[in-house]
C-alpha positions, 0 to 999 in steps of 0.5 A: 530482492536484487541484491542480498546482504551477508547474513548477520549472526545474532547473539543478543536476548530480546530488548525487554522492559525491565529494571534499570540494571537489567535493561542496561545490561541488556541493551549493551549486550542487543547493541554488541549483536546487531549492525550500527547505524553508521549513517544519520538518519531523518524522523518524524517528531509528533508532540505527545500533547498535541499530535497535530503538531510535528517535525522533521529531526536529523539525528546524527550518529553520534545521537545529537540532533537538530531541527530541519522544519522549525519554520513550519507548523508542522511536517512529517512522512520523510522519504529519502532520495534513491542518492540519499541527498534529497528528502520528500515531506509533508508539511503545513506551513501554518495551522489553516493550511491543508498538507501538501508535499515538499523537497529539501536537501539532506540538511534541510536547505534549499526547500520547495513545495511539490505539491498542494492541491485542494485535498490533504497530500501526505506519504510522498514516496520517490517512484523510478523511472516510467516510460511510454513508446510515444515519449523519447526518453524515460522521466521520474516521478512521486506518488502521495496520498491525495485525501479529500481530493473533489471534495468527499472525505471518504476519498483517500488514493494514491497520486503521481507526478512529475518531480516539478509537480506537473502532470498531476495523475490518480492512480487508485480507483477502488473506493477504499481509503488507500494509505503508505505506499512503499516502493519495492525492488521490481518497481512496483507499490505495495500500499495499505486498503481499508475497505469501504462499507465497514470491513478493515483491509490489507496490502494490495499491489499496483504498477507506477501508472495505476495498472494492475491492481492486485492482492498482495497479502490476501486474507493473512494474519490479522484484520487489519495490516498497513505500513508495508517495508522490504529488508534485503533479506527478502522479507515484507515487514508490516504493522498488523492488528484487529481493530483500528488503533487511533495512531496506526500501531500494532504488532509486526508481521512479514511474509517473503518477498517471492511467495506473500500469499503463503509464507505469513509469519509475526515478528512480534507477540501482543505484550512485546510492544506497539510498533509503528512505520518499519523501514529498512535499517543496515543489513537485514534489519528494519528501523521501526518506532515501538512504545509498550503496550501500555502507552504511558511512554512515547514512541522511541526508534529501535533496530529489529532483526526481523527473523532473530526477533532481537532489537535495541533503542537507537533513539529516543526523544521523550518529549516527542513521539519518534516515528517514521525514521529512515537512514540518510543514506544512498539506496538502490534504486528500483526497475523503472517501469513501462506504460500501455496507458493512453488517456486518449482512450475511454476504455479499459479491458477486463478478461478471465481465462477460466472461472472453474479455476477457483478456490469456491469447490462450489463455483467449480462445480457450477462452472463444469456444469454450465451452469454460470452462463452471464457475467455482470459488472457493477459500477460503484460510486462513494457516497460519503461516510456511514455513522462509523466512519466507513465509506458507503457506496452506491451500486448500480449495473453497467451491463451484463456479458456471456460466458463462454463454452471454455469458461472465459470472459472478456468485457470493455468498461469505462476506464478508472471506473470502479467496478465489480464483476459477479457471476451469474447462474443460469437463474440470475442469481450471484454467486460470487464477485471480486472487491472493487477493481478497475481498469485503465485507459487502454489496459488490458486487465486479466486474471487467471479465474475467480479467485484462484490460487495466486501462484498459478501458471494457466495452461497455454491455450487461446481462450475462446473470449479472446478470439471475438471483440469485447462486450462493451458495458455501459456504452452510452455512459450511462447507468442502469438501476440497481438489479437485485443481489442475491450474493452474500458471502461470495465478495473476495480478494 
């Protein structure tokens, strides 16, 4: 992160649940240790017996409350403003209505809608700056989650505009259900991946206009983590859990901001509660919505310490599920971000440096040997839902390109077209693929191996691939029939 906080020293025991003397006590005690909300803040208010029902609540620092979208059937997802005197919503302004997304004042005044498209729209998040060498000066935008968009109801995928709405732009193109983006220092979205076909997910990263899609958590922790947040102590804070829950809770994991892959630690233990929406809170807190585990009470707002594992009740209404709270309040605002992307242009670019740098012993052992000799990239289509729920999809060739001598690669594929990329033996067989991935028009896609480690420099030489033309896949847009896959096991992050 940028910019540090002082370092907060903690004194407090753990918020626990127990008898009414003793809980008092204990919160006095959490709220003489922990920062004081000295800022409002905005939350999202679900009812308990009708969950389709919700609202947006300004609470005030002296806990009293009032009512920003009582008009509305039902509104949700906050997200201030980088100046802290605008709020992106979610919202349905009557029960038939699909969710669409909308701006308001900090006091709730001067409402408009952003967004509404033929689709559910939810999550709206304020991106910084993006910017283009054929465009004179930098502008804004918003991300949101665009379910539903063309009809399928496995399509869930992040979305861009303009701050009026206009230039509507799909960022995401990897055929999973993609969910709660989050915005962090360097300009980048970190967002939640369930997988299709059945497998559950984690945290992945992508640049503003859809490029660069990469791992950000890997394989860590538990099956399944969602709800990403940064504190400026430097830590991702993310909900966490093997197995899908019914409202998205679970316990809290982090992992630092400067090595994700290998710094995986929980914040919280099974029977300390289910927590739900961290964001960041004063000084190296989150805010973060808990309940007990046994679920009879209702979410209320808490402040966790993320490394002294202390926290206390802020507020809690207990008619109402209290999630999504953020402050109202100014915030840095993060690096803007420039663009390659060209819509003009049909094509993307996908390059390895060299597939012996693997974590597979085996894949560096064929590739030594020359014996992976062909790359074959797969387009994936959604197919609808399975009996459980999970997206199927489809598979079919797009083409086939050689390896080079050095273990290189390069290939042109159709722009924002899922694809898979699987290597080949000498005898046409699979050895391993990455997940579903894309390209963008015009963007020069590469990775350093096959699935090598994350914080790898490569060597500096010019790869032979490189140095001729791109094999173009799927030239006449056109696909083939399906070839036989012999790999297995050998799907990765």
């Amino acid at each position: 992160m940028r910019r540090l906080s002082r370092a907060v020293i903690l004194v407090a025991v753990l918020y626990v649940v127990v008898g009414p003397g003793s809980q008092t006590k204990a919160d006095s005690t959490a709220r003489q240790a922990l920062p004081k909300l000295n800022v409002p803040l905005v939350v999202s208010q679900v009812e308990v017996e009708n969950p389709d029902r919700s609202r947006l609540a300004l609470v005030r620092r002296d806990g009293s409350t009032r009512l920003l979208t009582e008009d509305l059937f039902s509104a949700r997802d906050p997200e201030v403003s980088f100046d802290g005197t605008r709020i992106l919503f979610s919202a349905k302004e009557t029960a038939k209505d699909k969710w669409a997304i909308y701006e308001m004042k900090a006091d709730g005044t001067g409402r408009r809608r952003v967004v509404a498209a033929d689709g559910e729209c939810r999550s709206p998040r304020y991106l910084s700056t993006l910017y283009k060498l054929d465009y004179k000066e930098p502008w804004y935008q918003i991300a949101f989650v665009g379910e539903g968009f063309g009809g399928l109801p496995s399509s869930s995928n992040l979305f861009s505009c303009k701050l009026d709405g206009s230039e509507l732009e799909r960022l995401t193109f990897n055929l999973g259900h993609n969910s709660t983006p989050f915005l962090m220092a360097d300009g980048r979205l970190l967002f939640a991946v369930r997988y299709p076909e059945g497998r559950l997910g984690s945290v992945f990263g992508v640049n503003i206009d859809g490029t660069d899609y990469a791992t950000f958590l890997g394989g860590q922790g538990k099956a399944l983590n969602r709800m990403p947040t940064a504190t400026t102590g430097g830590l991702i804070v993310f909900v966490e859990s093997d197995k899908v829950t019914e409202d998205g809770g679970g316990t809290l994991a982090a992992v630092q901001v400067r090595r994700p892959l290998h710094t995986y630690r929980p914040v919280t233990e099974a029977g300390e509660g289910i927590f739900h929406s961290p964001a960041a809170g004063p000084d190296v807190t989150v805010l973060v919505s808990r309940r007990s585990d046994g679920g009879n009470d209702t979410y209320s707002v808490v402040l966790l310490d993320p490394v002294s594992r202390k926290l206390r009740k802020v507020f809690d209404d207990r008619q109402h599920h209290d999630l999504q709270a953020q402050q109202i309040a100014p915030r840095p605002e993060p690096d803007g971000r420039s663009s390659v992307v060209t819509a003009s242009d049909p094509y993307g670019e996908m390059y390895c440096l060299n597939v012996a740098q693997s974590d597979d012993p085996a894949i560096v052992k064929s590739a030594r040997s020359r014996k992976i000799k062909t790359v074959r990239v797969y387009q994936g289509k959604e197919a609808g839902l399975d009996e459980s729920g999970s997206s199927r999809v489809e598979k079919h060739v797009l083409g086939e390109a050689p390896l080079a001598s050095d273990g290189s690669f390069s290939v042109k594929i159709p722009a924002n077209t899922p694809v898979q990329i699987h290597l080949l033996d000498d005898q046409g067989k699979s050895l391993r693929s990455c997940r579903w991935i894309w390209s963008r028009n015009r963007e020069p896609r590469g990775c350093i191996g096959c699935h090598e480690d994350g914080e790898l420099t490569p060597e500096n030489w010019f790869v032979d691939a490189l140095k001729e033309h791109s094999t173009l896949v799927g030239e006449d847009g056109s696909e083939t029939d399906s070839k036989e896959d012999n790999h297995s096991d050998g799907e990765s992050e």
